[in-house]
Every structure is written in C-alpha cells, then in structure tokens.
N, C-alpha and C positions, 0 to 999 in steps of 0.2 A: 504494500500500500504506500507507505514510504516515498519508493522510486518512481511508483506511480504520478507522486504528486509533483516529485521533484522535475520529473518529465512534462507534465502538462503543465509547469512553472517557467519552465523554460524553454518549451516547445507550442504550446496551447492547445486547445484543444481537437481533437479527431474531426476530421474534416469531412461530409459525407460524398462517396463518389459522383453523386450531380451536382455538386458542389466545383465541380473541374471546371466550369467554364468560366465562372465567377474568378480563377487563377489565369487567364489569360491577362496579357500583358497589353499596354496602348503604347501608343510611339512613345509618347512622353518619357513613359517608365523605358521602355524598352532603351531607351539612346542611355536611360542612366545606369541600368542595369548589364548590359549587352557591349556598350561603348568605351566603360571606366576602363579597359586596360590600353584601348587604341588610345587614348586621352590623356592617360596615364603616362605612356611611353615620353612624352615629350618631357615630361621630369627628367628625362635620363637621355632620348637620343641624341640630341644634340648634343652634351656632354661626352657623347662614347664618340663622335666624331674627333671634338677636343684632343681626347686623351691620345685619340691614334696621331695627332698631328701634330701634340708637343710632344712628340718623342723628337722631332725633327727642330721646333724651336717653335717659339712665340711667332716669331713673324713667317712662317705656314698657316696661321692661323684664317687669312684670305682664301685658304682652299677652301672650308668650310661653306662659302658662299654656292660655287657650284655643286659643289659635293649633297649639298640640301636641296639646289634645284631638280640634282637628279633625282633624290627620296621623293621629291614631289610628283617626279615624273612616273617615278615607280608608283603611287600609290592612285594615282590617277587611271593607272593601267588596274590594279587587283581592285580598285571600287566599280570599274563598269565590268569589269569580268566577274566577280561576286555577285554585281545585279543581274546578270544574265543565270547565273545559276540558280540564282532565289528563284527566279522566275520558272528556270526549265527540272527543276528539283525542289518545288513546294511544301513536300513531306520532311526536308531538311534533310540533314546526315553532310552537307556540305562538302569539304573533299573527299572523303570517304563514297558515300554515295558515289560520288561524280567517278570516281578512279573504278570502282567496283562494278559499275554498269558499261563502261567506255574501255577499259586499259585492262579489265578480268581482276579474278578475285586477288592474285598477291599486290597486284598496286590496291588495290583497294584497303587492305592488311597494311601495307608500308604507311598509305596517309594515315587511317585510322591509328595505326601503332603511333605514328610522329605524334600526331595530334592529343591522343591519351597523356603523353610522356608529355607535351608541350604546356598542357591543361596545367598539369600539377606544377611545371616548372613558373605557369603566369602565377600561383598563389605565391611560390618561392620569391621570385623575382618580385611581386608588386608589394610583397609584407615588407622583404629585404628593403626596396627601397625606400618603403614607407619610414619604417626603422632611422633609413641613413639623416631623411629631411629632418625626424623630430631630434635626433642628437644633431644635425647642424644647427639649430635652432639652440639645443640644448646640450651644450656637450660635456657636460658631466652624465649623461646616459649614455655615453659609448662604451661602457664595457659591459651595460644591460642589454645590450643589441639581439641578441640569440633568445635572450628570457622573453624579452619585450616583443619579437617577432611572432613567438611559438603562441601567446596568449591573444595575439591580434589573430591568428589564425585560429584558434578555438571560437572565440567571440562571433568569428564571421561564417567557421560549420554551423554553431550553433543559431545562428541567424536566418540562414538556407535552412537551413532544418524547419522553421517555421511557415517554410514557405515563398513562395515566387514570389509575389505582390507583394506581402508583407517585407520583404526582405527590398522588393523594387520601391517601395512606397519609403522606405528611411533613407536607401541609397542616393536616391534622385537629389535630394538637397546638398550632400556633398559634392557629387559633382556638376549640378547648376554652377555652386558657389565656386567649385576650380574654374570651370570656363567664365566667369565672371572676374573672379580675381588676376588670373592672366589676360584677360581682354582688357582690363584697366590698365596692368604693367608693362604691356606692351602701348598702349596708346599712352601713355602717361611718359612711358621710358623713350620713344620719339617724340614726343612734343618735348622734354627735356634736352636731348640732342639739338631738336629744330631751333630751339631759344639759345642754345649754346651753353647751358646749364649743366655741362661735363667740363670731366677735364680733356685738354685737345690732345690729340695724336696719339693714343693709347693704344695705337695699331697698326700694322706696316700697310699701306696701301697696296688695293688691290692691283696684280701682277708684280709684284715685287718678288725679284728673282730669290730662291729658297738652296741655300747649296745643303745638300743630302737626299732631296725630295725626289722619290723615285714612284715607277707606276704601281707598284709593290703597296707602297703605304697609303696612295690615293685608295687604292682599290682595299685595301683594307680600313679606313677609313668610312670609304661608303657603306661596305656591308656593315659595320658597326653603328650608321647613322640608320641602316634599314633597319635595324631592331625595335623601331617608333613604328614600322607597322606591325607587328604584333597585336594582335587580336581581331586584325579586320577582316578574318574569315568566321567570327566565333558567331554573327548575324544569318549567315547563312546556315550554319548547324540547328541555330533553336528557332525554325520559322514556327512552328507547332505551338511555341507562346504569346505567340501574336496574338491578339485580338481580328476575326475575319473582318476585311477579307485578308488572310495571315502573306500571303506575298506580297501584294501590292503596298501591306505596312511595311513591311521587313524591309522594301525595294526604298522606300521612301528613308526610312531611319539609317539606311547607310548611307545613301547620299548625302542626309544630315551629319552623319558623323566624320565623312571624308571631307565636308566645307571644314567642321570646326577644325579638325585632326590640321589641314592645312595648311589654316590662318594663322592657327596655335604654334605650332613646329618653324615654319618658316618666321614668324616675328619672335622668337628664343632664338633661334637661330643669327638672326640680325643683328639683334639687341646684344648676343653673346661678344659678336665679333668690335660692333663699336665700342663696346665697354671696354674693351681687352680682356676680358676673362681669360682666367687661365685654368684648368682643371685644379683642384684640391680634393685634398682625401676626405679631410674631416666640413668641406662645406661645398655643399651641391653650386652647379652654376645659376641655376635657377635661384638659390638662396643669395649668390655674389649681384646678379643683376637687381634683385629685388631689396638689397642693404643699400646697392647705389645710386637706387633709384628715389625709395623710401625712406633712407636712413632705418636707423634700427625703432622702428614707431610702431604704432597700431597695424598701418596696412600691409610692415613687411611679416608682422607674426603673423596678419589675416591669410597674406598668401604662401607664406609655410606651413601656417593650419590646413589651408584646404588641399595644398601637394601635398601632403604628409596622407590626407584623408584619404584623395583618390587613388594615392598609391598603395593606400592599404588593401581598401575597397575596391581596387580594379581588380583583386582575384578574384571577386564576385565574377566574372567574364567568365575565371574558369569553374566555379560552381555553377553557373547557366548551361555552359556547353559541354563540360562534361563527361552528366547524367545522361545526357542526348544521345552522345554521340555514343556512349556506352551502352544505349540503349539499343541503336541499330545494330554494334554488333554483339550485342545477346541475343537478337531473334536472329541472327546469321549465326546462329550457335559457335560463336568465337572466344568470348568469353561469360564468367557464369552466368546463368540465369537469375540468381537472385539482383541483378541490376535493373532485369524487368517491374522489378516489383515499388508500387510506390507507399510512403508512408504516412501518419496518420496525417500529414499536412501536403496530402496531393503529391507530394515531389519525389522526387526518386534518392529516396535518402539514402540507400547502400552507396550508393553513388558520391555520394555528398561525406558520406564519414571515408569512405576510403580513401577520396581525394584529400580530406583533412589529415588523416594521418601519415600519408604518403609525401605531402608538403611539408610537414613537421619534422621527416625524417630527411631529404632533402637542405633542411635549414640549418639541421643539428651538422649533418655532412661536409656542407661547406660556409657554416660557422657565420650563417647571413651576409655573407658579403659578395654584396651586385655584380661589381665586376667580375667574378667568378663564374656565373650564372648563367648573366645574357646571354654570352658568346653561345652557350649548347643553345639555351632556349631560342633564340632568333635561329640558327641554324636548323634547329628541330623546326620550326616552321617553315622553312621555306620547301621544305621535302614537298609536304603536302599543298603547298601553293604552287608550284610548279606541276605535279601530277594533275591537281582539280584544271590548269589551263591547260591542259595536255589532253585530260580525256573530253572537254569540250568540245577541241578541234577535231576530236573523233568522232565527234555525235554531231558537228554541223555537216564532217564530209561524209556520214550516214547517211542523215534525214535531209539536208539540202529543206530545213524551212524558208518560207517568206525572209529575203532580208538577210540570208545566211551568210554571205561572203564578208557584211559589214561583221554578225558578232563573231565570224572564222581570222579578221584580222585582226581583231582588240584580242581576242583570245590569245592569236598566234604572239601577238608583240609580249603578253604579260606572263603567257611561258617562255618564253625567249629572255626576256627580263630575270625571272626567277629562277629560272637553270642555271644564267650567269650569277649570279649574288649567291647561289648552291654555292658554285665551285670556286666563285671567291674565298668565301667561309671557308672550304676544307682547302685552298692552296693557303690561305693566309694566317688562319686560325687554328691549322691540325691541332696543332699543341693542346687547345684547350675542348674542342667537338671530336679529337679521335673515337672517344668514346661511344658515340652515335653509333660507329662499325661494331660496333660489337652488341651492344644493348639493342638495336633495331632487329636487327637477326633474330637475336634471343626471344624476343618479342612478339616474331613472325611463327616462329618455331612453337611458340607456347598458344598460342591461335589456332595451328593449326593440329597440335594433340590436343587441346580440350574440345575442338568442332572434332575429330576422331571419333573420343570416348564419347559424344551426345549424337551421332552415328551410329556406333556401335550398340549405345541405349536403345537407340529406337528401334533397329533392328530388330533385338532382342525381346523388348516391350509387346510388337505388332502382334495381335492376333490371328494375323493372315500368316504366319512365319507355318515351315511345315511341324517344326518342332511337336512332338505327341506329348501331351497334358501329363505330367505324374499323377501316379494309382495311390492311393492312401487307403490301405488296407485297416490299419487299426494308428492307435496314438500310445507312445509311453512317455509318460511323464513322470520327469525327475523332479524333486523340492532337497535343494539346498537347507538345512534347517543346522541353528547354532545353538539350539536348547529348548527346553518346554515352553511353550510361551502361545496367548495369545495371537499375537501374529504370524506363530507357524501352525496353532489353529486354525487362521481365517484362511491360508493360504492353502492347506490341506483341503480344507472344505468346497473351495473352489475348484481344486483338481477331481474332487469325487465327483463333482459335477461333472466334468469333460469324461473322464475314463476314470471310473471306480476301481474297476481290478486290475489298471495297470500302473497304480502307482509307486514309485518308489522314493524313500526318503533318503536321501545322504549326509551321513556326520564326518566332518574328518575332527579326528582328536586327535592330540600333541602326546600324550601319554596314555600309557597300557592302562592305567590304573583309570580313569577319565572314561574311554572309551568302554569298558565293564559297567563302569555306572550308570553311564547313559544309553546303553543298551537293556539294561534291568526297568529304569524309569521307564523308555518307551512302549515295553512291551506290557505294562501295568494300563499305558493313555492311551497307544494304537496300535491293539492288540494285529488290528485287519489290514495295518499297512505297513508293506516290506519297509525293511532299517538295511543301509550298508551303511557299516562304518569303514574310515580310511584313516589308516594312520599315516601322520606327516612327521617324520623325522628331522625334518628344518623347519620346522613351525609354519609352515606357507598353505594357507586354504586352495589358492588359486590351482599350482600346478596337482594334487594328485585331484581334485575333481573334475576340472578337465583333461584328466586322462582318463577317466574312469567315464566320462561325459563321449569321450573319444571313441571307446572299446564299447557303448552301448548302439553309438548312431552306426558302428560298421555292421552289428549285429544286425539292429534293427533294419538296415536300409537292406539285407539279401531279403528281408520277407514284404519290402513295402510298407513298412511302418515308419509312425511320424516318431520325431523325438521333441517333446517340447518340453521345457526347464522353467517349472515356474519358484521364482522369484520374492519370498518375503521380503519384506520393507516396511519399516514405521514409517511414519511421517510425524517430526515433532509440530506443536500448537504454531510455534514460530519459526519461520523462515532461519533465524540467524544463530538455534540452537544444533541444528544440525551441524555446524563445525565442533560439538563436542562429544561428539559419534563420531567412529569407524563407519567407511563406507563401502564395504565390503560387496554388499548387494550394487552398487556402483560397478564395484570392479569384475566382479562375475559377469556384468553384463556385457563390459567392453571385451572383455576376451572370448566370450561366446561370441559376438556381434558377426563376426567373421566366418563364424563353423556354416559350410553349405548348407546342413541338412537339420539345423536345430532352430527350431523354432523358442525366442524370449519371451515370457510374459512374467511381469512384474505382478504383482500383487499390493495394493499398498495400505498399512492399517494403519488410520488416524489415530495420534492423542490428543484427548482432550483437553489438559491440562498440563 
C-alpha cells in the first residue's frame, strides 16, 4: 500500500485507455517538447566549432563564419527532407521506418540501433551540458557535476512517467523563455556593436591569413558545429503524438523549429566571433557573450537560467522519441516486447525507465563531461540521417509520384551532405566515435537473436504446427513438507483434491536421529499418505530433492504420467516481515522452473496476524 501511494505521488493517477487521445500533443507543446534538444544544441555548437579552431589560434576564429553558413546549409537540407518523410511515413518510426521499407531490414537495424544509442546519449549530453551552464554561473558546483546531472535525470524519468502533456505542458515554458532570452541577447548584443558599445578589434578580420590552418581542421570543425542539429529527426519519429490531422502538425512544427534553430545558431554564432570569445572550460560561450553583453545582472543569470533549463530539458527529445521508436521495433520483434506495453499514464514507460537508467550509466562512465560525448553522439546520428535520405531516393525512383524529381533532388543533396559529415566524423574524430564499430555491430547482432528466439516462439506456440499433443495418463504429485504444520495441511489437502492416491510427501533431514522422528509423527497425522524421507549430508534441501524430483519424472514420463510439485508457503500479515523467513519455497521453485516435464504449483497459506 505504501509504494502504492508513493507511486501515484509521484506518478498520479491511472489513466483510462480512452483516455489516449486526451494525450495527444498540439504544435505549441509539441515545438516545446519535440524541439528542446534541436534548440538546445546551440548552447554548445557553436562552441564545438571554437574549440576545433583554437587549436590553430585566436585569429582562425573568422573561419567560424562560413563554417556556420554551411551548418545552415546542412540543416536546410535535413528540415525539407524530414518534411517529406513526415509526410510519406505518417505512422512515424522516422529513419528506421524509412531505411527498413527502402534499403531492407539490416539498414533499417543500423538506423534504429544508431538512433536507440543516440536517444540515450541526447539525455547524456543535454543533463551534461545543463550541468556545465549552472556551474558556469556557479562555480563552486563543479565538482557536484556527476551528482547534480544523475538527479536532473531522475527528476525528468520521473516526469515522462507522468505523462506526455503533463510533462509537455511544464516543458513548454522553459523553452519559450530560452528562445526569448537569446532572441533579446542576440538583438541587444548587435544593437551594442551597432552603437559601438564594445571594445574594438577583438578579432582578426575576416580573410586574414591563419598559418597552421589546414583542410583537416576546417573539416573537423564543421562536423563539430553539425552537432547543433541533433535532434531534428526526433519530429518525425513521434508523428503519432500529434494532435490530427498528426502530419500536417508534425510538417508544420519543424518548419517552426528549423526558422528558430536558425536564427538562434547563426546570431551565437556572430555575436561569438565579434566579441572575441575564446573557448573556456569552466564558462560556456554563451555565458562569455551574455557577461559582455549584460554584465553580470538580472538578465545575464535570466539567460543562464533558461540555457541551463533547456539543456536539461532537451533530453525530454529523447524520452518522446525513444518509447516510439522502440516501439516499432518490438512489433518487428527486434527487441523485447515488454516496450509495447504502456503505463498507468498512457506512455510507454518501460521505455522511459530504461532510457533513464541507461543515461545515468553513461554519465557515471564519462564523468558528465560534454566534450566527451558529443563527438559519439552527433556521429551516432548522422548514420541514420544519411540512411532515412538514402532510402527516400529509393522510394521516389520506385513510385515516381507527382512532383518526384523535385523531392528525389532535396533528398539526393541531404544524403550526399550526411555521408560526407559521416566520414568527416570517422576521418577526423576516430579517436573518440571508434567505438561506434564495434557497439553498432553488437547491436545488430542482438536484434537479430532476440527476433530468432520470438521466431522460434511462434513456431513452437502455433497450433497449426504438426507436432502430436502429449497423452497424460495419470498425475503424481510431490509436496515438499518441513514439518507438521498447518500449511503443509492446507497444501496436502489441495493435492487430495487433484490425485488422492498419488500423492507423495518428501522430508529431507540433516540427521538420522530427526529423520526417525519425523517419520513416527507423520504416520500418527497421514497415516494414507506416502512419506520419503532424504537424508542430506551437507545440510542443502535443494540438491537431494531435486534429484529425487529427477528419478521420479524419468519414471513417471515411460508411463505418460504428469509430475507436479506442489508447493507450501505462508504468506506473513505484512509484506516486509517476510525478510525474516527463509525462503526456501522461493528457491524450490526457481530450480524446478526449468525441469521439462514438472509441473509448479505453489500453495499459499495466509497469516492472520
């Protein structure tokens, strides 16, 4: 009762199944629930462009400017390629889906795998960073960083747990207030420029020759500034939360989120290079542009409050997507089926705690620190972004619909885009995404023996199979018993019922002297029912009655007889007195569980007191 309450405390209450549409999401929620981690990213990519380019020196810093044109350029490409698949894949599943119907089931496996692996790594990454902003603000919490991430990530299961809307309906105000907070510091941080309210020359002018700067570190550079799109496939995964008509929303809320994604990225971006910023460990750039802009006042803790929030909150992205995506592949019996199932608040919460513990273990790994991170995580996505414009172009040169050559060339350019920023990543970054080669594999491998064994299930299950039905001649039943007692009354009484004359009692005793007595008492209480006693010379119940369990079922099974093992068990008044009892009848069960031909039945007698 207890857990109960503590649950629907912090859960609320059971939701009833026509109760589901009532969780359907509207653009509003959806851009704030769906978007936080595309949104998100601009805390950090423009920084990961920084980082690659003072390695070379401050005055590289002017690469930065094309190097963001091109992130623009890229993201322009994967938001009208995502809208085409919202469209031509309504039921979601997003690159999965797309790879799995166009490209055949193992691409469809590789996106899904990236994408599963990538989910968990957006909680990783968006806690992490959240983390970084409140100790830049606050940097006496940098050696709480690890404590403080793992508790932001419980806080946010436990939030999903309650639900889609409820969980859309608290998010939506942090990230209004980020895009609000950076649409000020960016208009505010050029109208300071325009006035001449900086200091001048804090930056080498654009073309200014760079000695070191090779195509090497451009190109490693960009792919580290493409890690700002990051999560602009997770809209296509969860169309199914829409509010209908659910594509035409979904088509319209990333278009919203590719303007703000933008406007946002490219004016950090600008504002980074005029200010001079320079990368720092212990303060974000976002925090350096907003000290210089603000001074250290109200609006620059308002817009480290709100980066801090949507960085927290943008793993919400991967508790939306995914439940989803782990839903399409449980009914492709890929992985278990318990992720079909949803919980008392509509959502698919196996889904939701395994993502939460999965990220927690992840943070603990690499110690919450971002830069570690991204490099897998943006790599991990761009697998399955390349794949989704890949099997596109194989389903316009399929079906040739209305119009197909315009969405066969947007497609073609944003595969063609994302295979190059692939192979950027693993020419540039092996060092830190090697890993991928090996976990992606493993991944694929594990997909395809759990869809095996639920194969094999069904097989076996089918009643059409020719297999001929086993004959069950008669039943002999064993009762385990550890002394006179009530409970191995009620549980005899039960077996009379089933088979009267076939039952047998089994004792095992520790000593000779034990085993006499309890053989004298039984035949005084059940005169009509066979006694074997077992002596156990190492004091262990378990092994001589399952060997004694052993030598009956081989007997029984030449004549076609059943063996079933019934089970005494108290049951104490309270739940939490049973840890001061052996559980014995526990452990008989689990080691029988496995015998082909023996059927368990517990018996259980209540105390009242």
């Amino acid at each position: 009762m207890m857990l109960s309450s503590i649950k629907r405390l912090l859960i609320g209450r059971p939701l009833k199944s026509n109760e589901l549409g009532e969780q359907k999401l509207s653009k509003t929620k959806a851009l704030a629930i769906l978007s936080s981690d595309a949104l998100s990213s601009v805390a950090y990519g423009p920084e990961q462009i920084l980082i690659v380019l003072f390695s070379v020196g401050a005055a590289a810093f002017w690469y930065s400017l094309p190097i963001g044109i091109g992130v623009l350029i890229l993201l322009t490409a994967l938001i009208l390629s995502y809208r085409q698949i919202i469209f031509a894949y309504p039921q979601g599943g997003g690159a999965y889906v797309v790879s799995k119907n166009n490209l055949g089931m193992n691409a469809g496996l590789v996106a899904g795998g990236s994408l599963l692996v990538d989910y968990i790594l957006t909680v990783s990454v968006s806690v992490s960073a959240g983390t970084d902003a409140i100790t830049s603000a606050f940097p006496a919490l940098h050696p709480y960083n690890v404590d403080t991430a793992i508790v932001f990530v419980i806080l946010i299961t436990l939030l999903n747990l309650r639900g889609v809307t409820e969980s859309a309906s608290i998010l939506a105000y942090p990230v209004y207030l980020f895009i609000l907070a950076l649409f000020i510091l960016i208009v505010v941080g050029f109208y300071h420029l325009a006035t001449g309210d900086t200091a001048p020359n804090v930056h080498a002018a654009i073309g200014t020759p760079v000695q070191g700067m090779t195509l090497f570190i451009l190109l490693r550079a960009f792919s580290s500034g493409s890690s700002a799109l990051t999560g602009v496939e997770a809209i296509s995964n969860a169309i199914p939360n829409f509010k209908a008509p659910a594509a035409k929303n979904a088509a319209k809320t990333l278009m919203l989120m590719g303007g703000c994604l933008a406007f946002l990225f490219s004016g950090i971006v600008l504002l980074a290079f005029l200010y001079g910023v320079a990368p720092n460990e212990e303060v974000t750039a976002v925090s350096q542009i907003a000290e210089e802009t603000f001074g250290r006042h109200f609006m620059y803790f308002f817009i480290q409050g709100t980066t801090a929030l949507i960085l927290i909150l943008a793993a919400n992205t991967g508790y939306s997507a995914f439940p989803l995506l782990a839903v399409n592949l449980a009914k492709d019996k890929f992985i278990p089926r318990m992720f079909l199932i949803r919980g008392d608040r509509l959502g698919y919460s196996n889904g939701i705690i395994i993502l939460g513990i999965a990220s927690i273990i992840l943070i603990l790994a690499f110690q919450a620190k971002t830069e570690h991170l991204i490099p897998l995580y943006a790599a991990g996505v761009f697998i399955p972004f390349t794949l989704a414009q890949t099997g596109m172009m194989v389903k316009w040169l399929r079906e040739k619909p209305n119009g197909w050559i315009t969405k066969f060339i947007i497609n073609t350019i944003g595969a063609a885009i994302c295979f190059s920023i692939t192979l950027i990543f693993f020419i540039t970054k092996f060092g830190q995404i090697w890993s991928i080669l090996i976990f992606l594999p493993l991944i694929i491998l594990i997909f395809h023996r759990i869809n095996k064994h639920y194969q094999a299930v069904g097989e076996q299950l089918r009643i059409t199979t020719c297999e001929a039905p086993i004959t069950i001649e008669g039943n002999i039943i064993i009762v385990p018993v550890a002394g006179i007692t009530h409970v191995v009354e009620n549980s005899l009484n039960y077996a009379k019922s089933l088979s009267p004359d076939q039952i047998i009692a089994v004792y095992v005793a520790f000593e000779k002297e034990a085993e006499h007595q309890f053989e004298e008492k039984w035949k005084a209480w059940q005169p009509d029912v066979r006694l074997v006693t077992l002596r156990s010379y190492y004091r262990s119940i378990i092994h001589p009655l399952t060997k004694f369990i052993d030598t009956v079922e081989r007997k029984a099974s030449e004549a076609n007889y059943q063996v079933t093992v019934v089970i005494p068990q108290f049951i104490p008044k309270h739940s939490w007195e049973n840890i001061l009892h052996n559980q014995s009848s526990l452990l008989i069960r689990t080691f029988l569980l496995y015998r082909k031909n023996v059927v368990i039945t517990t018996v259980p007698f209540h105390l009242k007191k």
